[in-house]
C-alpha positions as CSV (number, residue, x, y, z in Angstrom):
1,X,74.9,9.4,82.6
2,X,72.2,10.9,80.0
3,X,73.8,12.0,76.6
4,X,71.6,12.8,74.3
5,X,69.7,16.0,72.1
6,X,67.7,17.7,75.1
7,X,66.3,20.3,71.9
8,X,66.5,23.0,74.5
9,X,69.5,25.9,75.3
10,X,70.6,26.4,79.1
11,X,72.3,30.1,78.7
12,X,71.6,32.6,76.5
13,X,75.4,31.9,75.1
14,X,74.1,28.3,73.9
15,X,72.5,30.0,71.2
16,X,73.2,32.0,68.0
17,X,70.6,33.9,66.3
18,X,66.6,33.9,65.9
19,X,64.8,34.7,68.6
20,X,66.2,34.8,72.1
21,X,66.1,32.0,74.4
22,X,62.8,31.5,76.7
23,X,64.0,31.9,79.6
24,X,61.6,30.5,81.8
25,X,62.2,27.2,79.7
26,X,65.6,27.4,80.5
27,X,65.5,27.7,84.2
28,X,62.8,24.7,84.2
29,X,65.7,23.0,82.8
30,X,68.1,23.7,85.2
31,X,65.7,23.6,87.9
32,X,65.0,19.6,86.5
33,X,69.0,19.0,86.3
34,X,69.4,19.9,89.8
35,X,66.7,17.9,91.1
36,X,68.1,15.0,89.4
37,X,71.5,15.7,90.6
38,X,73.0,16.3,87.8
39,X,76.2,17.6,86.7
40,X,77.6,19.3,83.8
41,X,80.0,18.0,81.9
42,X,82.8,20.5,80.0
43,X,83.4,19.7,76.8
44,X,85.8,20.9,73.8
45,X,85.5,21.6,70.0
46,X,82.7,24.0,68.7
47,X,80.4,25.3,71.4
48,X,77.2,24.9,69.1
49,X,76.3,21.4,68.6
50,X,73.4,22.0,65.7
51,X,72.6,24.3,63.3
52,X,70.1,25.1,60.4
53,X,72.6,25.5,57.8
54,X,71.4,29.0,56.4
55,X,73.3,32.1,55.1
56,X,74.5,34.3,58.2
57,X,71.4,36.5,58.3
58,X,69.2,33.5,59.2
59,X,71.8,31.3,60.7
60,X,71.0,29.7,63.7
61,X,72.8,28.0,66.0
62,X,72.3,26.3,69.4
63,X,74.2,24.0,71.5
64,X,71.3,21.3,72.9
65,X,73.4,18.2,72.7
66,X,74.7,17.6,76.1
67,X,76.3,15.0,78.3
68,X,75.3,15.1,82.1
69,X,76.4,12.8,84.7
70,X,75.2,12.1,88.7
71,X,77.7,12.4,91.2
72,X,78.5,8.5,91.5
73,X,79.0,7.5,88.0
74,X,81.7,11.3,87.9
75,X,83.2,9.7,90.9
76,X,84.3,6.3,89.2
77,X,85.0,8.1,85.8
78,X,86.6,11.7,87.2
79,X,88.7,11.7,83.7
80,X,85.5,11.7,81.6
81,X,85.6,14.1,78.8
82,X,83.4,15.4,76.0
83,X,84.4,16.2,72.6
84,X,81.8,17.6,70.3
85,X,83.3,16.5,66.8
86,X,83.3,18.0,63.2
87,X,80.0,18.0,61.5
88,X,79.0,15.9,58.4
89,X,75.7,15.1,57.0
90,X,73.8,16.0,60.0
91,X,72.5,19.3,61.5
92,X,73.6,18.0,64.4
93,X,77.7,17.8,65.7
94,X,78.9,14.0,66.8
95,X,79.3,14.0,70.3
96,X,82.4,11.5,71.7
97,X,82.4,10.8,75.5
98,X,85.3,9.2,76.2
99,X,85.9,7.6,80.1
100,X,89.0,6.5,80.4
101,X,91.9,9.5,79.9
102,X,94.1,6.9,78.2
103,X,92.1,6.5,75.3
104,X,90.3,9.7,75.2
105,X,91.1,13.2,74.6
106,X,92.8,14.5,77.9
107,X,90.3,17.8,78.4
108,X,91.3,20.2,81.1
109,X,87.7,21.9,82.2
110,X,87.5,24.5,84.1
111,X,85.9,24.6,87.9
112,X,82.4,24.9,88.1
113,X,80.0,25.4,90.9
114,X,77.1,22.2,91.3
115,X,74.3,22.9,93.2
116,X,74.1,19.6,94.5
117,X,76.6,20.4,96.3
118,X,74.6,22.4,98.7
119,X,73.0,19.5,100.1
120,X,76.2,17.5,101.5
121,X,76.3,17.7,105.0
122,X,80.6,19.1,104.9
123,X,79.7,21.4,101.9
124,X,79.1,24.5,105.0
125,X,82.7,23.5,106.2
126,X,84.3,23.7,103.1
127,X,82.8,27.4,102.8
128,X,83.8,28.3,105.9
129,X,87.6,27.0,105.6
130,X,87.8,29.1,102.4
131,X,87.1,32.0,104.1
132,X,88.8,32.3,107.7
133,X,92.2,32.2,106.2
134,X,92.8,34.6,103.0
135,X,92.5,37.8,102.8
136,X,92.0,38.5,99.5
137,X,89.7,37.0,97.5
138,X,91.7,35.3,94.7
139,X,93.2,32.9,97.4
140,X,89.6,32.7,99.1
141,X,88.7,30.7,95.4
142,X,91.2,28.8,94.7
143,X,91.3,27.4,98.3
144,X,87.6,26.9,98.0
145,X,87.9,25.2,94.5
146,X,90.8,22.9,95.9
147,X,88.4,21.9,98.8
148,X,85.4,21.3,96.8
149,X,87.3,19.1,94.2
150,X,88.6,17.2,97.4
């Protein structure tokens, strides 16, 4: 698991204001990520996790503090959630990652593709499955996200 301020945006909707996001930064980022293996984590609470504090014509705001896990350590904690938490002092949001369901905040989060999962040897099967038997495409998904969470 790495948690920590990364001082760099993903998406273009990770930011707020100033200039726009370098892209090419961005994807160098991702491009490290999924060499790594790692996944994204969903969190809840405000989707910007720092900001400079200045009036709304100079506001800017950017969400750069992330939790990512490897595919092992999401296996023994598949409850694991991420709360970002109400700002104080800091530019930056408090970050809670909480393990264990029981104690944490119960966080539905919504299905998202990992590229790692390109390189497990069943991941063509799964595909496959998903699309011999429904004919329409909602059905096509949802049997493919059932599979893949599997």
């Amino acid at each position: 698991m790495i948690a920590r301020d990364f001082n760099e945006v993903l998406i273009g909707e990770d930011k707020f204001g100033g200039r726009p996001i370098n892209v090419s930064r961005a994807i160098r980022f991702q491009e490290c990520l999924d060499s790594c293996r790692m996944i994204v984590i969903g969190f809840s609470g405000a989707r910007f996790t720092w900001s400079n504090h200045r009036p709304l014509a100079h506001l800017i705001q950017e969400r750069i503090d992330r939790v990512f896990v490897n595919a092992d350590s999401y296996g023994l904690y598949p409850e694991a959630s991420v709360n970002h938490l109400e700002r104080s002092q800091s530019d930056h949001n408090p970050i809670l990652m909480c393990l264990d369901s029981r104690r944490g905040i119960m966080i539905p989060r919504p299905f998202r593709f990992q590229p790692m999962w390109l390189s497990h040897p069943s991941f063509p099967e799964v595909v496959r499955e998903a699309w011999m038997r429904p004919n329409e495409l909602s059905r096509a998904i949802t049997h493919f996200t059932e599979k893949a969470r599997a």
